[in-house]
N, C-alpha and C positions, 0 to 999 in steps of 0.2 A: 590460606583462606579458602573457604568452601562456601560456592550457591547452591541453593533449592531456586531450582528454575520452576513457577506453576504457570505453565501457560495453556490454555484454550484450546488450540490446537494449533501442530507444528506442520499438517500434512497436505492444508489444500491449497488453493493457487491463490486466495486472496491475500491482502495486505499486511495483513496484522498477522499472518501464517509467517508470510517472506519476512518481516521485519523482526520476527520472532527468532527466524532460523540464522540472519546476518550475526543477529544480536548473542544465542549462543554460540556461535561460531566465533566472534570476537571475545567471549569470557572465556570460553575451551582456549583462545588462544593466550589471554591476560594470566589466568590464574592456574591453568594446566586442566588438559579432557578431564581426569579423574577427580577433580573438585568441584568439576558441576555435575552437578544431578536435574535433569528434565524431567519433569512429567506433566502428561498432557490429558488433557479432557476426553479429546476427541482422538480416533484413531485414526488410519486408512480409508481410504472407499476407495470407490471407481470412478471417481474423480479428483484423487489424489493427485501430488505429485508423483513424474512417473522415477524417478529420482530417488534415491535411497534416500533418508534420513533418519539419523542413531538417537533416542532417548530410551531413559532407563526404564520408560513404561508409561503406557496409556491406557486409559479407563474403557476403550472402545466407546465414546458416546454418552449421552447425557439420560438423566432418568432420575427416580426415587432412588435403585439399584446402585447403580455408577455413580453416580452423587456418592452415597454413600462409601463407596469403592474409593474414590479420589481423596476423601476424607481421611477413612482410614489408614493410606499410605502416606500421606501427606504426614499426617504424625508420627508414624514409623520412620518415614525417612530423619524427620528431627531429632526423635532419641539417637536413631544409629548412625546416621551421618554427620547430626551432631553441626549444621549451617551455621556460618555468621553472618551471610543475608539470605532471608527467605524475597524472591522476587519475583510477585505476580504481577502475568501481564495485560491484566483485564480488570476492570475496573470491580466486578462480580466475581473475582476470587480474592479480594482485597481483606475481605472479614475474615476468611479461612488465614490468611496471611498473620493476620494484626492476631487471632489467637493463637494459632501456635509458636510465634514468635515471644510470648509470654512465658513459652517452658522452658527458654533460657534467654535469660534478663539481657546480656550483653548484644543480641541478634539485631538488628538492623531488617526494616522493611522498605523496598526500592516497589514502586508500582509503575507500570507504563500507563502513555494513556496518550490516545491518538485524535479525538472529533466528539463524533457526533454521542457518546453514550459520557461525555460531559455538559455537554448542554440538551442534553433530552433526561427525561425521569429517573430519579437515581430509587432501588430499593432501599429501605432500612436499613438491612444487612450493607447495602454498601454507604451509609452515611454514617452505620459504625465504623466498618472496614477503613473508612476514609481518614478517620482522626488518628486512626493510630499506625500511620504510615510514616515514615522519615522523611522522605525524599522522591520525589517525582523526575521521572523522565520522558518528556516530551516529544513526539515526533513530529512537532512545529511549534513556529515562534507565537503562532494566532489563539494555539489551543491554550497553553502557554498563560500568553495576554490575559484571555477569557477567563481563566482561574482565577487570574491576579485581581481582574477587573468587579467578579464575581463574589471577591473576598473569600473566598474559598481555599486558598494557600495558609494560614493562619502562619506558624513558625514553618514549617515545611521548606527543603529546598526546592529548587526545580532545576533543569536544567531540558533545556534544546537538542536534541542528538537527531537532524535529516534522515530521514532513510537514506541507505545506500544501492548502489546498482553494481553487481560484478563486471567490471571493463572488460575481462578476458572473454566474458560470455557475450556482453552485448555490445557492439561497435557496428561504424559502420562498412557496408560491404554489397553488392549484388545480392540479390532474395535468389535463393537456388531454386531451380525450375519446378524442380521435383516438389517443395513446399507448396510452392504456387497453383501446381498442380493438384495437389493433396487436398486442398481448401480450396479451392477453385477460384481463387484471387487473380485479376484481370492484370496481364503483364504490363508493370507501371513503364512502359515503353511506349507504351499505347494509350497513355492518357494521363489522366490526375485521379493517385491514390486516396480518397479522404477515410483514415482509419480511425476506428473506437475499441478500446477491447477491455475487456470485463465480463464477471458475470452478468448476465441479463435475466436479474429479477424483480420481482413488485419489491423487495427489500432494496435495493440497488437504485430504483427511481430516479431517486436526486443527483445518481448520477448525469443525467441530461441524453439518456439513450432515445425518449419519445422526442424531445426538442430539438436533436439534432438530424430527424426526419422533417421534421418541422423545415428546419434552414434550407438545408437538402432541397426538398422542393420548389423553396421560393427562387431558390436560385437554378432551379436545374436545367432551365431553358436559357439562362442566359450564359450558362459555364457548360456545356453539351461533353465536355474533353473530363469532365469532373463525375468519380465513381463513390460511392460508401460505400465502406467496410467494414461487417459487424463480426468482428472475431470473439469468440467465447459462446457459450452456453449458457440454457437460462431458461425458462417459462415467458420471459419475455420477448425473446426472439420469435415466435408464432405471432402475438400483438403485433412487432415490428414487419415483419412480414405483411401482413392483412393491411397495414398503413402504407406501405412501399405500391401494394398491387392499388391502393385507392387512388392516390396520387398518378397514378401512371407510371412507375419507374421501379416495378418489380424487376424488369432488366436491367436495371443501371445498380441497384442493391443486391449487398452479395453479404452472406452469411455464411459464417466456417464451422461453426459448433465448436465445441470443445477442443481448445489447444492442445497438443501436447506439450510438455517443458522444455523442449530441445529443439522444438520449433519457432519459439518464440522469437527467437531474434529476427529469423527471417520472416517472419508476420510482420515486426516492426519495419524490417528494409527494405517489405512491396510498397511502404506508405510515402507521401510527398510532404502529407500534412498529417497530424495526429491531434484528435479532439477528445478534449474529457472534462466537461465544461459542467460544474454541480453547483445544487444550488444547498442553502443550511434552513433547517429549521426543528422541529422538534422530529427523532430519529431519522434525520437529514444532515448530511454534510460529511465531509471530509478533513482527515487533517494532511496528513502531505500525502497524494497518494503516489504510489511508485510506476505506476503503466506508463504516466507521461515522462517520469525519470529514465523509465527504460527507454523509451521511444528516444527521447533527448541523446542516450547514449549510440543510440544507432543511426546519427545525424539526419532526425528529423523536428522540424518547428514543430512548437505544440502550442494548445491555447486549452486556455483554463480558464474556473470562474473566478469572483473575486470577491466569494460569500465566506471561503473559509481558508484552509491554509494551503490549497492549491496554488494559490499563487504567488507560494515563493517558491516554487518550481520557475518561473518566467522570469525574466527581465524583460518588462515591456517593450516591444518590437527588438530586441538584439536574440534572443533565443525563443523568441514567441510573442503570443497576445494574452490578454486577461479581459474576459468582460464580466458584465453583469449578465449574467445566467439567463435571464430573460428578454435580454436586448437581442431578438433573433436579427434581426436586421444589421447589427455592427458585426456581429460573427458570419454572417453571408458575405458581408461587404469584403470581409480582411479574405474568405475564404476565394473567394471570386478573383479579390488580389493576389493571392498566393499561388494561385493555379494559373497565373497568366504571366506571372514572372518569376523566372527561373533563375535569373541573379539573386533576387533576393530570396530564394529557396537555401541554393546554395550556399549565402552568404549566413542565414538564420541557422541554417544544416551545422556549418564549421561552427559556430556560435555556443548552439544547443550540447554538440559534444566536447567544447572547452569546458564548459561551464561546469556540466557533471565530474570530467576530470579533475576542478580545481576544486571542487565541494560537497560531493559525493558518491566518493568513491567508498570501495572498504578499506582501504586506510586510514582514513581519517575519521570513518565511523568507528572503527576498533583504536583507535588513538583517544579519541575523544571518550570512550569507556573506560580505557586505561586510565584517563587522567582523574576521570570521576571514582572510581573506586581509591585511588591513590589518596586524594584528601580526605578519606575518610581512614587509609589503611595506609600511611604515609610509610612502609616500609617497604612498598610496591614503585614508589616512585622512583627508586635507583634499580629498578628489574628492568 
């Protein structure tokens, strides 16, 4: 069996990058390296990952030009490689999908599809793109839901497949000095870590980067031992900053800029608490996102909102909290809590890292691929 992987981009550090790159590395492993073929939108920058990553070819970037560029190959690779699923993973490559999948009758179209570019405005192109898809795969139950709810699913299958988090890379462990140093993250010996990380941009918003300076504040005189930590890069980090100095707590707010990839885990293990609290609405929200999974895996509590499908990352108070996005007050309250007991730190810590162990790991993401391709290619099911 052969894929045409069409994905967006395999190269930067957000979400739908990483869940792209699990996702061919679980089909490289199902159907063998040389039957999938990648190709990507976007290419490299300089804030790539710093991490090698192998596709057959990328357009370098989007444009009238590379549009075209992407096009062109896209149907090349179909005469010569000749796919029995073409499978894009963006909602806006879905039309290039659904037509070249027409120049051989037998081909199969798998689309991914994560949040918020389901319930915010769809192109024409992708309402055609849309009908003529097989089979959907989901990276939550909520997004899911919403299609169902939407009547949007018509014959279509769907299916749920979690992101996953690499165990081997994130666990938990001491944050090495030298990271701490690097980023100038205040040694969580010395107080209460509160970390966020992401990019920080006006696109990003909804992730809760302004409201959680909001909390931050109300609470900062009465939790003194409690720090935030804005790990990543962004245009919105200068905002955050100018709000940190108004408040009074330009000392207690700490920004790292831009992660490296090999860093990450110990950004996760300076933290006590880990927040990434968003809210939904039109190109707003999120469907599972993976920074609180990583965090979960390097035994820390997380808390999420409870607008979209962040919050089946949690199990209410056993591995975290869930609120309403806007209730700054309940998210102080638990924060204030968490920084004042260190039992249930621990206790929520062991918790967060069972949980991702039993439910997503890559195992079980790459199992759970296997089994979907197999009922469609039941000769796969005894491989």
């Amino acid at each position: 069996m052969k894929i045409l992987y069409l994905s967006p981009g395999c190269f930067d550090k957000g979400g739908i990058s990483r869940y792209n790159r699990y996702q061919i590395r679980a089909l490289r492993g199902i159907v063998g390296e040389e039957n999938v073929k990648v190709l990507s939108v976007l290419g490299p920058t300089g804030e790539s990952i710093e991490e090698p990553f192998r596709v057959e070819w990328n357009a370098g970037g989007v444009g009238p030009w590379k549009n075209l560029m992407y096009v062109t190959r896209t149907f090349k690779e179909v005469l010569d490689f000749q796919p029995d699923i073409v499978w894009p993973t963006l909602i806006n490559l879905s039309a290039l999908a659904r037509f070249v999948s027409r120049m051989r009758p037998r081909t199969k179209t798998i689309l991914n599809v994560y949040g918020l570019e389901m319930w915010s405005p769809w192109r024409a192109s992708n309402r055609w793109g849309w009908k003529g898809i097989d089979y959907i795969v989901s990276d939550c139950h909520f997004t899911a839901a919403y299609l169902n709810r939407a009547n949007l699913l018509g014959l279509k299958g769907i299916e749920t497949i979690w992101d996953c988090v690499d165990l081997d890379k994130f666990f938990p462990a001491p944050p090495r000095k030298e990271v701490l140093d690097k980023y100038g993250i205040p040694d969580p010996a010395s107080g209460i870590n509160l970390l966020t990380l992401g990019r920080m941009t006006e696109y990003a918003a909804h992730k809760g980067y302004e409201r959680l300076m909001k909390v931050f504040a109300t609470i900062a005189r009465e939790a003194p031992e409690v720090r935030l930590i804005y790990a990543g890069g962004g245009n919105l980090a200068a905002t955050l900053r100018e709000k940190a100095k108004s408040h009074g707590l330009a000392e207690r707010v700490y920004f790292t800029g831009f992660v490296h990839e090999n860093d990450l885990p110990d950004i996760y293990r300076s933290a006590h608490i880990f927040s990434l609290v968003s809210d939904r609405g039109k190109w707003r929200g999120e469907g599972i996102p993976l920074t609180p999974l990583e965090a979960a895996a390097c035994g820390v509590p997380i808390l999420v909102g409870n607008q979209d499908g962040s919050q089946e990352a949690v199990i209410e108070g056993v591995n975290g909290f869930v609120f309403d996005p806007f209730d700054l007050k309940a998210q102080g309250a638990v924060i204030v809590r968490l920084s004042r007991d260190g039992v249930l730190r621990t206790k929520m810590a062991r918790a967060a890292r069972n949980r991702i162990e039993d439910e997503f790991s890559f195992p079980i993401f790459a199992e759970k691929h296997r089994q979907l391709i197999a009922r469609w290619f039941p000769q796969l099911a005894e491989a």
